[in-house]
Backbone atoms as SQL, in Angstrom:
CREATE TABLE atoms (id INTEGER PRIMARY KEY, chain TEXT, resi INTEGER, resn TEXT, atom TEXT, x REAL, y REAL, z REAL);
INSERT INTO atoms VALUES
  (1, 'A', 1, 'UNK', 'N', 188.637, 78.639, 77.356),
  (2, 'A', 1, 'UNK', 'CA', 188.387, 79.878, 78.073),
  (3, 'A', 1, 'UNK', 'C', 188.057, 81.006, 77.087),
  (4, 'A', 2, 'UNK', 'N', 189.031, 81.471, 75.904),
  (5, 'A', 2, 'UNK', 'CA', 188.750, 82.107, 74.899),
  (6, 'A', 2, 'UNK', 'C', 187.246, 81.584, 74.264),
  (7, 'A', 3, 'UNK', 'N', 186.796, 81.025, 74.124),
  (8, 'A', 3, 'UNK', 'CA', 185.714, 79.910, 73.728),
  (9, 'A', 3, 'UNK', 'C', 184.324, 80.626, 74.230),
  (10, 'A', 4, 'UNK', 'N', 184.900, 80.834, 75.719),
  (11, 'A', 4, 'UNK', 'CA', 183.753, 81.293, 76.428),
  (12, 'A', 4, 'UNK', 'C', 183.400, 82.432, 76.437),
  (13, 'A', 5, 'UNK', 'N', 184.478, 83.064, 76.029),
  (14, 'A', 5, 'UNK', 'CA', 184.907, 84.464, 76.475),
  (15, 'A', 5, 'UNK', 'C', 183.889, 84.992, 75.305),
  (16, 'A', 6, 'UNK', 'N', 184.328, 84.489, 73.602),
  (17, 'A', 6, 'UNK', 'CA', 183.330, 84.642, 72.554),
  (18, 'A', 6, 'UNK', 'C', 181.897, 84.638, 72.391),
  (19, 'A', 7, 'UNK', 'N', 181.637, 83.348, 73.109),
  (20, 'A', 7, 'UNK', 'CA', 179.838, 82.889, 73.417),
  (21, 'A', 7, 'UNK', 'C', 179.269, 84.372, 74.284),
  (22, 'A', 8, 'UNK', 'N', 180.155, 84.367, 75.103),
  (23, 'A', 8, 'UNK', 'CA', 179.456, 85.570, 76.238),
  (24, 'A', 8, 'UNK', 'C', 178.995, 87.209, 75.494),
  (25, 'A', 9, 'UNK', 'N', 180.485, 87.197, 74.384),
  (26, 'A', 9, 'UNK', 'CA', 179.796, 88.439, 73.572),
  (27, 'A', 9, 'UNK', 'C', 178.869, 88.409, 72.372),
  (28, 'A', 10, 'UNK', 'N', 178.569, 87.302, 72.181),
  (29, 'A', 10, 'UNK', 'CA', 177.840, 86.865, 71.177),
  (30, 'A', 10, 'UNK', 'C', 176.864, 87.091, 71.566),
  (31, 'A', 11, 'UNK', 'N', 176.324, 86.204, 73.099),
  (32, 'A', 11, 'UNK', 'CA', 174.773, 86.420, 73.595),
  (33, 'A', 11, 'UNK', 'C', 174.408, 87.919, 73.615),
  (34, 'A', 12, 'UNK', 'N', 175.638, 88.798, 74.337),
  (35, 'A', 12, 'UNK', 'CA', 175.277, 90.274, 74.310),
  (36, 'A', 12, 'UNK', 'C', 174.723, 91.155, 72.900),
  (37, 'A', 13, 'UNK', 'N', 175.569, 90.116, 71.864),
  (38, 'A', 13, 'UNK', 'CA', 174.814, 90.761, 70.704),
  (39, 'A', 13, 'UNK', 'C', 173.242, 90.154, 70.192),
  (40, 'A', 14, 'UNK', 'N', 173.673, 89.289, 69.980),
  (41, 'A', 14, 'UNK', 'CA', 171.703, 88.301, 69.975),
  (42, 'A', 14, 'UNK', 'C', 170.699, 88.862, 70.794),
  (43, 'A', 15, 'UNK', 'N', 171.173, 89.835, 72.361),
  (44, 'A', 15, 'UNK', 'CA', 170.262, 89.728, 72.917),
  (45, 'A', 15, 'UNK', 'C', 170.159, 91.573, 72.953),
  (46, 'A', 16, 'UNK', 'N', 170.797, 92.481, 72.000),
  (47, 'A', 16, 'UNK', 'CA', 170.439, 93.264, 72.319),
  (48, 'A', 16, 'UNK', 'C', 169.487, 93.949, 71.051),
  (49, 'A', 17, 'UNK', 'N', 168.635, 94.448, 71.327),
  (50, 'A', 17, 'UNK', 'CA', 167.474, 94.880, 70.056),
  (51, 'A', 17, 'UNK', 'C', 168.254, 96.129, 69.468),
  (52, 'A', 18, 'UNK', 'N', 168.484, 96.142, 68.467),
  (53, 'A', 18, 'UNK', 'CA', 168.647, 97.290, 67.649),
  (54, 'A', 18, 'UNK', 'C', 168.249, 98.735, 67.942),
  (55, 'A', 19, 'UNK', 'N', 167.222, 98.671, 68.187),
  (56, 'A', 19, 'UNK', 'CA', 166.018, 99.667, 68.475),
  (57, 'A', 19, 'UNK', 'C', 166.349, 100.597, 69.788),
  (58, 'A', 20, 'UNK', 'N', 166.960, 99.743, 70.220),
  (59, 'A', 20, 'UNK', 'CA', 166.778, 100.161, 71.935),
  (60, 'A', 20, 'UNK', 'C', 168.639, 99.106, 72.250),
  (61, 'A', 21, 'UNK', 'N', 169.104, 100.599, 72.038),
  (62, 'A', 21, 'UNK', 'CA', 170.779, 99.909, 72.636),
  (63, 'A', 21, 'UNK', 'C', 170.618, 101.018, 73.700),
  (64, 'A', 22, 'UNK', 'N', 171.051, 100.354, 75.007),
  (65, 'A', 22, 'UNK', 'CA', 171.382, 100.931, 75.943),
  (66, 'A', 22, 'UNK', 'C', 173.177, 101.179, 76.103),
  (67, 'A', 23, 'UNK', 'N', 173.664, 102.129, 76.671),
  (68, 'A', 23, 'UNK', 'CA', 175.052, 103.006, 77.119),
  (69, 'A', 23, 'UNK', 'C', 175.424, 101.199, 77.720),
  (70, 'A', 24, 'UNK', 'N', 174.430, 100.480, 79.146),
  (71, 'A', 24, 'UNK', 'CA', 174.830, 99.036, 79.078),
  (72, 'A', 24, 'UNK', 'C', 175.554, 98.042, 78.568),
  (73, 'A', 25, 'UNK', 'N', 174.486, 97.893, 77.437),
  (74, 'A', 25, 'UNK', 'CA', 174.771, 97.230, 75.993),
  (75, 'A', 25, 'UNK', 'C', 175.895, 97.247, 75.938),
  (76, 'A', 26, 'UNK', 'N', 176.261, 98.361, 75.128),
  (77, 'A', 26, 'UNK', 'CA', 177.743, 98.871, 74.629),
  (78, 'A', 26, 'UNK', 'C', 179.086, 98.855, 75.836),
  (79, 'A', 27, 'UNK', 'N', 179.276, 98.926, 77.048),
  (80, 'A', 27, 'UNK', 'CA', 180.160, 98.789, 77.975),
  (81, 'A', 27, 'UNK', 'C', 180.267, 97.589, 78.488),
  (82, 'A', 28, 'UNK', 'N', 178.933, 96.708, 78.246),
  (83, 'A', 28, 'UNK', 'CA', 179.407, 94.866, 78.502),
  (84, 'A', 28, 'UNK', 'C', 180.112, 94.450, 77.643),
  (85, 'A', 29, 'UNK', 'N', 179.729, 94.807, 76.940),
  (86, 'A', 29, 'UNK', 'CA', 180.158, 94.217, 75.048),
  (87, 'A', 29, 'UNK', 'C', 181.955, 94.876, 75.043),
  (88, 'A', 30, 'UNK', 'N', 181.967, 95.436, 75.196),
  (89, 'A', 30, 'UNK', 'CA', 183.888, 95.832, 75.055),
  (90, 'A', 30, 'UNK', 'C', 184.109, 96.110, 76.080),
  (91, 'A', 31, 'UNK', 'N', 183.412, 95.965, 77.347),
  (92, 'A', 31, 'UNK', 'CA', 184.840, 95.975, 79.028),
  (93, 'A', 31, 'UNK', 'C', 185.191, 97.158, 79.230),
  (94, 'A', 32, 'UNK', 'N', 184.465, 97.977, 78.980),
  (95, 'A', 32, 'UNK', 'CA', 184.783, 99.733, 79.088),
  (96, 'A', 32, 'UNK', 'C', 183.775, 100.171, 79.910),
  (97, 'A', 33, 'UNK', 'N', 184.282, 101.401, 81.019),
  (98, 'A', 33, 'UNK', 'CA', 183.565, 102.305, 81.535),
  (99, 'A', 33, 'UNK', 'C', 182.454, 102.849, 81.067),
  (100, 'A', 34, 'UNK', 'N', 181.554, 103.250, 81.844),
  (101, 'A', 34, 'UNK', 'CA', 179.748, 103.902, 81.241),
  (102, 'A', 34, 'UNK', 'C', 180.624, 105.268, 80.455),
  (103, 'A', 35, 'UNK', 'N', 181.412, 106.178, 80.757),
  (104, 'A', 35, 'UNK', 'CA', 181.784, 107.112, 80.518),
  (105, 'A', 35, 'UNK', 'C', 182.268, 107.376, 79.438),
  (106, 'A', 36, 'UNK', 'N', 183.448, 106.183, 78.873),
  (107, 'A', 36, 'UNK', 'CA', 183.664, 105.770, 77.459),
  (108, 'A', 36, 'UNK', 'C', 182.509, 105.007, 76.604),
  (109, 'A', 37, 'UNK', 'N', 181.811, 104.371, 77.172),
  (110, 'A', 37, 'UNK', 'CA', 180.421, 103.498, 76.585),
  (111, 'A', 37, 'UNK', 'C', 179.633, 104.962, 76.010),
  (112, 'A', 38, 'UNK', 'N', 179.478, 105.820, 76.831),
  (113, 'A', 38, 'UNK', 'CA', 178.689, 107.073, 76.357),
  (114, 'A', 38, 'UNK', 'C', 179.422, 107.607, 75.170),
  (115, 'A', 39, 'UNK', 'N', 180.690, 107.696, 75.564),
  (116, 'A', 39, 'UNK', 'CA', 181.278, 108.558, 74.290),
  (117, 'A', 39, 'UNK', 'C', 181.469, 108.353, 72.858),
  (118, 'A', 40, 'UNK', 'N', 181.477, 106.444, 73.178),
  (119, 'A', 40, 'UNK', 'CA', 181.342, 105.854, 71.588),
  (120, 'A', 40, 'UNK', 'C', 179.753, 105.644, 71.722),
  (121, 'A', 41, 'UNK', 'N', 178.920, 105.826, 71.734),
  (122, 'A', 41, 'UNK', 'CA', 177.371, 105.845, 71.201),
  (123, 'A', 41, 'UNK', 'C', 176.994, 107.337, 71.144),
  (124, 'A', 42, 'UNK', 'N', 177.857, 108.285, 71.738),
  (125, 'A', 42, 'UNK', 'CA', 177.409, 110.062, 71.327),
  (126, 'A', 42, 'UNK', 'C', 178.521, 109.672, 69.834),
  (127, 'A', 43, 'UNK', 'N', 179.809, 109.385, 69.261),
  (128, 'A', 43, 'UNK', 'CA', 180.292, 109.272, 68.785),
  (129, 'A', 43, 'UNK', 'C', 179.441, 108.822, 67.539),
  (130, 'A', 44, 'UNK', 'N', 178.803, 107.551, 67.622),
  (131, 'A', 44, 'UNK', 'CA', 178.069, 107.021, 66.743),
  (132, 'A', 44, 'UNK', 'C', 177.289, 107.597, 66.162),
  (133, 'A', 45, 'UNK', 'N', 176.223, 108.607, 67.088),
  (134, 'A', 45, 'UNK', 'CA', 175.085, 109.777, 66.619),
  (135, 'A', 45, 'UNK', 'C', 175.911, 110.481, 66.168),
  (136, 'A', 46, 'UNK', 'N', 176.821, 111.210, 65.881),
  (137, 'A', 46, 'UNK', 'CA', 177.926, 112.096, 65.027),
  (138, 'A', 46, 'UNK', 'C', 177.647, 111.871, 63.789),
  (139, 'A', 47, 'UNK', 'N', 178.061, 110.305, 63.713),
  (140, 'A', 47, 'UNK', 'CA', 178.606, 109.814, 62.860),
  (141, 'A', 47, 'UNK', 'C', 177.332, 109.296, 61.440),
  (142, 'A', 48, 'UNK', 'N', 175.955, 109.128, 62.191),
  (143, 'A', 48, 'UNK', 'CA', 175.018, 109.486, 61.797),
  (144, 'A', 48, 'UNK', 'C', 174.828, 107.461, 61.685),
  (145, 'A', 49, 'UNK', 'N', 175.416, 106.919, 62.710),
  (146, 'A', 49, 'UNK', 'CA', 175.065, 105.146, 62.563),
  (147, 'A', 49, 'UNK', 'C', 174.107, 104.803, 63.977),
  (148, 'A', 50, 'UNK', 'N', 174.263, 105.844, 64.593),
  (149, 'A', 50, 'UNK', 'CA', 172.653, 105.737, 65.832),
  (150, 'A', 50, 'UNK', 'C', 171.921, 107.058, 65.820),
  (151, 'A', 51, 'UNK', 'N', 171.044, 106.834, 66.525),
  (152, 'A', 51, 'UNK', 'CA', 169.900, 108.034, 67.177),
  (153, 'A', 51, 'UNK', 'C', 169.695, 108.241, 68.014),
  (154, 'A', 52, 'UNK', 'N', 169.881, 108.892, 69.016),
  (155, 'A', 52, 'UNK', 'CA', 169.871, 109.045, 70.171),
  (156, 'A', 52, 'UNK', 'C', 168.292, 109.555, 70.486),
  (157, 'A', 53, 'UNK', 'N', 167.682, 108.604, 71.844),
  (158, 'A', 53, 'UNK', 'CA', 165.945, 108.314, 71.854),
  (159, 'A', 53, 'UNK', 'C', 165.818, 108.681, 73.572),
  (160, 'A', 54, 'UNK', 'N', 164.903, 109.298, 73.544),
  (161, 'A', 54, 'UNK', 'CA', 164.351, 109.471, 75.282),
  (162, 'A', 54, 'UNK', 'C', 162.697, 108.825, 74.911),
  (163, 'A', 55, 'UNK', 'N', 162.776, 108.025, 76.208),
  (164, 'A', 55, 'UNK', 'CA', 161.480, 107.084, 76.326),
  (165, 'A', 55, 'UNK', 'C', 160.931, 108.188, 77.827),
  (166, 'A', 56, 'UNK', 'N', 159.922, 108.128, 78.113),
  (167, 'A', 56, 'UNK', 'CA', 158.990, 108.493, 79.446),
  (168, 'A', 56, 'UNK', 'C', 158.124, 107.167, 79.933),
  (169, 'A', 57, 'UNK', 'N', 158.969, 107.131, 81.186),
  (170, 'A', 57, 'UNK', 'CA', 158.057, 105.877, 81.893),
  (171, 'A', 57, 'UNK', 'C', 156.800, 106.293, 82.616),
  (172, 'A', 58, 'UNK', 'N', 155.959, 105.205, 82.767),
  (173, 'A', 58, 'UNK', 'CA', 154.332, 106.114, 83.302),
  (174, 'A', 58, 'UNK', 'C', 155.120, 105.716, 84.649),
  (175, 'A', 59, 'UNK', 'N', 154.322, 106.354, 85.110),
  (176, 'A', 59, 'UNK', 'CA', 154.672, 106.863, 86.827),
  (177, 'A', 59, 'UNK', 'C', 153.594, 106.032, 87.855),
  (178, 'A', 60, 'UNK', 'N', 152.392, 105.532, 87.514),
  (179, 'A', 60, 'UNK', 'CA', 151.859, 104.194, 88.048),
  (180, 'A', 60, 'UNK', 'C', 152.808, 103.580, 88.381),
  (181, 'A', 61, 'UNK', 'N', 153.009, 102.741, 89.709),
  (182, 'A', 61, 'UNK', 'CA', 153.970, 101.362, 89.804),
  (183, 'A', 61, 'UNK', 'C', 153.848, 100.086, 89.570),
  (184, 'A', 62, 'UNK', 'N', 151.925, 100.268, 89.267),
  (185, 'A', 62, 'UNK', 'CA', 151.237, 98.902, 88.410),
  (186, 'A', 62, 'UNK', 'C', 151.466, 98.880, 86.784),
  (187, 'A', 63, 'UNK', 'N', 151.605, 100.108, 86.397),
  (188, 'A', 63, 'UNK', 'CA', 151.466, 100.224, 84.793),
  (189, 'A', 63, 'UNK', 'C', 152.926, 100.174, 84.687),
  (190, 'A', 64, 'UNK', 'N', 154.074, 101.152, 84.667),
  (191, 'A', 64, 'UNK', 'CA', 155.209, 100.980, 84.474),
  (192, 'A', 64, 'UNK', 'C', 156.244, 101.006, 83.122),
  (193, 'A', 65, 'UNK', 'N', 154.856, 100.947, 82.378),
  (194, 'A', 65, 'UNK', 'CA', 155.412, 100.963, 80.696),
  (195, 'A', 65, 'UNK', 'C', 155.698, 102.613, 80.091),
  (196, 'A', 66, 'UNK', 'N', 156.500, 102.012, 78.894),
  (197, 'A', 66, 'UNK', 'CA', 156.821, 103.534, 78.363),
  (198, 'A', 66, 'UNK', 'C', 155.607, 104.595, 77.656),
  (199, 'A', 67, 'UNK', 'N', 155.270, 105.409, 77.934),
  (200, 'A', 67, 'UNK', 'CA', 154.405, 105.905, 77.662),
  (201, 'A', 67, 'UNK', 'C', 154.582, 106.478, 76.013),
  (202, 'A', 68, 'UNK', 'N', 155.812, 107.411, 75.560),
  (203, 'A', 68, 'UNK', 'CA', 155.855, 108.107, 74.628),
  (204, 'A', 68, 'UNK', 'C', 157.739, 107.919, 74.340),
  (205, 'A', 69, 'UNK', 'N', 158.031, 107.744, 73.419),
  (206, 'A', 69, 'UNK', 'CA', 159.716, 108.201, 72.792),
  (207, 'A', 69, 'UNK', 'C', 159.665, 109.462, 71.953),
  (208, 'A', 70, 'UNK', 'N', 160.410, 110.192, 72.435),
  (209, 'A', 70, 'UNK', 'CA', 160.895, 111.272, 71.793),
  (210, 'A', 70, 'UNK', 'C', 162.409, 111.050, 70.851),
  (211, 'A', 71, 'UNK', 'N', 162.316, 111.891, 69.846),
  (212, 'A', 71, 'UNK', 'CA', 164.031, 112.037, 69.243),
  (213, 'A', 71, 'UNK', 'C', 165.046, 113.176, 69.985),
  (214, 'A', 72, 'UNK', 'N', 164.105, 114.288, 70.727),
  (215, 'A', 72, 'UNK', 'CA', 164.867, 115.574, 71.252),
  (216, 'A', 72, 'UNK', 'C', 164.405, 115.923, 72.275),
  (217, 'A', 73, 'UNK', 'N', 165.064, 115.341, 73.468),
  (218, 'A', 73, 'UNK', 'CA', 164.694, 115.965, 74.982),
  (219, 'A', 73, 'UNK', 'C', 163.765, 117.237, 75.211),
  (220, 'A', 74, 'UNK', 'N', 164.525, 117.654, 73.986),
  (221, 'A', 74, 'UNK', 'CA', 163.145, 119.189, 74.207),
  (222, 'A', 74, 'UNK', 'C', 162.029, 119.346, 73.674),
  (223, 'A', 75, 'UNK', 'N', 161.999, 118.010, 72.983),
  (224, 'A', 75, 'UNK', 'CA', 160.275, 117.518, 72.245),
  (225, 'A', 75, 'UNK', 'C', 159.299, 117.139, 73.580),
  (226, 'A', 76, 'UNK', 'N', 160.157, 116.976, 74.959),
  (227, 'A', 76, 'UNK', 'CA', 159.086, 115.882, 75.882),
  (228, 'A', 76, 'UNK', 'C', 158.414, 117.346, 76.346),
  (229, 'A', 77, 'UNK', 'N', 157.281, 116.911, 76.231),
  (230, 'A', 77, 'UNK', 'CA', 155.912, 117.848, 76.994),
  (231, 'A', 77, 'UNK', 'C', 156.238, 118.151, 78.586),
  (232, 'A', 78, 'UNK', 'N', 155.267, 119.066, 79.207),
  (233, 'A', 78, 'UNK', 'CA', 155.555, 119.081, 80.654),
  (234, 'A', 78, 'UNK', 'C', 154.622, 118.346, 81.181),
  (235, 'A', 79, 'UNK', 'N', 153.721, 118.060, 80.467),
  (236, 'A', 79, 'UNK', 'CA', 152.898, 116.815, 81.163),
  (237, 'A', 79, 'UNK', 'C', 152.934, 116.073, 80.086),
  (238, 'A', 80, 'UNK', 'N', 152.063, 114.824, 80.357),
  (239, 'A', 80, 'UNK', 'CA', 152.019, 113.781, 79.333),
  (240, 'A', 80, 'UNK', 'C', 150.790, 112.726, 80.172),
  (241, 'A', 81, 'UNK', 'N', 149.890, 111.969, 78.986),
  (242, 'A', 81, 'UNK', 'CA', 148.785, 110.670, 79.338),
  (243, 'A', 81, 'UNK', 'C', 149.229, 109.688, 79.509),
  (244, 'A', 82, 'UNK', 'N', 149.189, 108.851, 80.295),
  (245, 'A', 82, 'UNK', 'CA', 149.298, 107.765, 79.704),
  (246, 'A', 82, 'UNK', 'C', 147.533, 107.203, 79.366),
  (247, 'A', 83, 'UNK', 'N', 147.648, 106.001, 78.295),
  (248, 'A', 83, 'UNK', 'CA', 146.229, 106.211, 77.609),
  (249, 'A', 83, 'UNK', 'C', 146.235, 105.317, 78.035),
  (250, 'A', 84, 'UNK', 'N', 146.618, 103.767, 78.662),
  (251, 'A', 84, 'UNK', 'CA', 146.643, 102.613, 79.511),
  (252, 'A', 84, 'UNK', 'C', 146.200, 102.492, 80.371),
  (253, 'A', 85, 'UNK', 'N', 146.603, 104.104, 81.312),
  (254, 'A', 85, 'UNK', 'CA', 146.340, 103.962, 82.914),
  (255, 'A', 85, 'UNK', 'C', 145.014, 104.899, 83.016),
  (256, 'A', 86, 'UNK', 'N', 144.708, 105.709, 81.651),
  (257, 'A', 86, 'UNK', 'CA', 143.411, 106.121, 81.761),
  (258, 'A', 86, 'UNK', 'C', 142.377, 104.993, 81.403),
  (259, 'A', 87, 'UNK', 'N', 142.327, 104.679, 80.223),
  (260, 'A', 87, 'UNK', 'CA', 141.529, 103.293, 79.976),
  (261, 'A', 87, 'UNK', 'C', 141.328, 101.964, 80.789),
  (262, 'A', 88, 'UNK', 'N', 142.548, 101.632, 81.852),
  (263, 'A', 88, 'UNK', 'CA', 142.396, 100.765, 82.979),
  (264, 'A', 88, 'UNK', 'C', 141.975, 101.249, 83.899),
  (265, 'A', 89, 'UNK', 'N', 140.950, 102.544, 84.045),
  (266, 'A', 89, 'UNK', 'CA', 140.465, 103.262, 85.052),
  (267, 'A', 89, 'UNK', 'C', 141.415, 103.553, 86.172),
  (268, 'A', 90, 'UNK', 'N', 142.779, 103.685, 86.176),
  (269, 'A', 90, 'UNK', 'CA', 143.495, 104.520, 87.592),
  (270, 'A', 90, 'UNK', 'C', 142.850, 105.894, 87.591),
  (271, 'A', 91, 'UNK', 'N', 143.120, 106.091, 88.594),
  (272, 'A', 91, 'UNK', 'CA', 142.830, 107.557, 89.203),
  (273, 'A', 91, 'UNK', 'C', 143.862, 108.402, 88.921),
  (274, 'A', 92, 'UNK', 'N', 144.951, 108.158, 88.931),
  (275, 'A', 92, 'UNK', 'CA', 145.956, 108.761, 88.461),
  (276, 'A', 92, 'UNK', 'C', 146.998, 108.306, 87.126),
  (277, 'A', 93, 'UNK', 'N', 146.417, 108.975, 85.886),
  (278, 'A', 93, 'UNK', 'CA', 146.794, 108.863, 84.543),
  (279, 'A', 93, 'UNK', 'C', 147.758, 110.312, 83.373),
  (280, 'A', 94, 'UNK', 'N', 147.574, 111.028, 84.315),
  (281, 'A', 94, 'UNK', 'CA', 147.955, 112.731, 83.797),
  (282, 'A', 94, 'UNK', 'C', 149.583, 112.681, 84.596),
  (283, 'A', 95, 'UNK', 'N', 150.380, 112.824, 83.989),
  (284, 'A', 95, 'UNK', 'CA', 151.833, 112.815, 84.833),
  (285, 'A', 95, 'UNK', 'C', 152.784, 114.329, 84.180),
  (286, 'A', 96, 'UNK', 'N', 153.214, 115.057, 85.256),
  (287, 'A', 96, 'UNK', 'CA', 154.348, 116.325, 85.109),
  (288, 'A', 96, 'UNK', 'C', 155.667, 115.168, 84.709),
  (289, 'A', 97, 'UNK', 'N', 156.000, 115.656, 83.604),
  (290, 'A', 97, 'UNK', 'CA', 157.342, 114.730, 82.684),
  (291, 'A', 97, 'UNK', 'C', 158.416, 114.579, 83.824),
  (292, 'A', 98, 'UNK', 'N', 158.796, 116.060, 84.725),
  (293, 'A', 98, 'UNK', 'CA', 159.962, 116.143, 85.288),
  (294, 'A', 98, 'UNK', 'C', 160.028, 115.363, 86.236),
  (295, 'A', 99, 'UNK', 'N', 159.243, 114.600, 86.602),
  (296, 'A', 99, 'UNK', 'CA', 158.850, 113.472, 87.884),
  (297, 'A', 99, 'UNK', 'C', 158.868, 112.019, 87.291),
  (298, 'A', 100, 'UNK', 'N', 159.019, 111.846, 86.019),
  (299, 'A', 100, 'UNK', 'CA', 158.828, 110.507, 85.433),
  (300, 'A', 100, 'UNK', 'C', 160.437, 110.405, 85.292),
  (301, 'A', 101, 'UNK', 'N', 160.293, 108.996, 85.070),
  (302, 'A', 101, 'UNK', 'CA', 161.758, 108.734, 84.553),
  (303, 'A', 101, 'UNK', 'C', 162.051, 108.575, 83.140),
  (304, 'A', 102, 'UNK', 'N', 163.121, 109.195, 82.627),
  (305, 'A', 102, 'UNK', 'CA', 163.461, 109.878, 81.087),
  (306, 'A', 102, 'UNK', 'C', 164.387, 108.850, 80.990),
  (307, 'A', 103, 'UNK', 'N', 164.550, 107.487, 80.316),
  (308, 'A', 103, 'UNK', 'CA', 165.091, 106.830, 79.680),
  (309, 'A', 103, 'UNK', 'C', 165.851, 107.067, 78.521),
  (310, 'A', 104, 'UNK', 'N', 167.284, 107.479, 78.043),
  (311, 'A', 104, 'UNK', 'CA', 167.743, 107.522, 77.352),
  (312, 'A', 104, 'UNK', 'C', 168.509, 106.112, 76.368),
  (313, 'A', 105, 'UNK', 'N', 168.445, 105.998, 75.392),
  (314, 'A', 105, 'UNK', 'CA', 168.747, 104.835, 74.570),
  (315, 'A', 105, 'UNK', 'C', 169.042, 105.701, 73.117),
  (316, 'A', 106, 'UNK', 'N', 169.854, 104.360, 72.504),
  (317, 'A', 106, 'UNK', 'CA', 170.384, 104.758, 71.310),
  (318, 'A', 106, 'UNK', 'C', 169.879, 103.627, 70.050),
  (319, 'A', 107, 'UNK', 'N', 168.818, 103.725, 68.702),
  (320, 'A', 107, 'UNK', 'CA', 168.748, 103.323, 68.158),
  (321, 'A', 107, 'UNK', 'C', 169.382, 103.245, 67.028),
  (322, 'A', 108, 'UNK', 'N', 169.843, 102.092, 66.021),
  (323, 'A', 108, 'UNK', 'CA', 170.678, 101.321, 64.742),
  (324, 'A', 108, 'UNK', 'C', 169.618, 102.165, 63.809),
  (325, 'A', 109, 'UNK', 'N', 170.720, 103.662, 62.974),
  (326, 'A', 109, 'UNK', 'CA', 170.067, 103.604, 62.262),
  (327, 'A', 109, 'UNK', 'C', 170.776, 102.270, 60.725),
  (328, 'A', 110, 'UNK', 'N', 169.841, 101.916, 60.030),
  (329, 'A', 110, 'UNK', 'CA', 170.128, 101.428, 59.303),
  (330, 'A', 110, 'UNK', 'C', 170.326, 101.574, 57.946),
  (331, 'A', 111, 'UNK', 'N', 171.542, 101.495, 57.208),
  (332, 'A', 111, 'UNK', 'CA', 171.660, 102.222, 56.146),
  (333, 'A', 111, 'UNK', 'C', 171.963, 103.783, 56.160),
  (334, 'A', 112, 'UNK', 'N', 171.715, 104.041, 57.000),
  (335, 'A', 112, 'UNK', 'CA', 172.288, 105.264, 57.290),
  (336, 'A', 112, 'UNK', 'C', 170.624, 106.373, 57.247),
  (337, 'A', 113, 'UNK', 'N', 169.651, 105.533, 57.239),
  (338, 'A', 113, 'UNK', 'CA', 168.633, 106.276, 57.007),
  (339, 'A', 113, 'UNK', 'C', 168.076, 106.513, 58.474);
């Protein structure tokens, strides 16, 4: 049972990208509330061992991909392209930020750099 219990946090680590740790991530992985999950990954950015990242999703429901990552919420534009959904000819490619969805994630810095 312990056995299993190990494998299960193992996969959570194998399967989570460095790059892109979600508040998720971190609350499967130790059995803790989103609320404490937040506080040790704001904790971590303190501490200067993550980065805290906002992604903008395109607002197409065919396209769907991240358009742009920011480091500072107050870097995101009030509009934004996506250059995908202009180049795949949609009609609608120009998106107001406050209508998209703002993905927050926390990236490994490494080394401390």
């Amino acid at each position: 049972m312990f056995n299993r219990f190990l494998k299960r946090k193992a996969a959570i680590v194998e399967n989570t990208d460095p790059d892109r740790i979600f508040v998720e991530n971190v609350r499967s992985f130790f059995n803790i509330p989103t609320r404490w999950a937040r506080f040790l990954c704001d904790m971590a950015v303190r501490q200067g061992i993550l980065r805290k990242k906002y992604s903008i999703e395109c607002g197409n429901e065919e396209c769907g991909r991240i358009i742009k990552s920011y480091d500072r919420k107050s870097d995101i534009p009030e509009k934004i392209v996506c250059r995908t959904c202009e180049l795949e000819g949609y009609p609608k490619f120009e998106f107001e930020t406050d209508k998209l969805n703002i993905v927050e994630y926390y990236q490994y810095i490494e080394n401390g750099k």
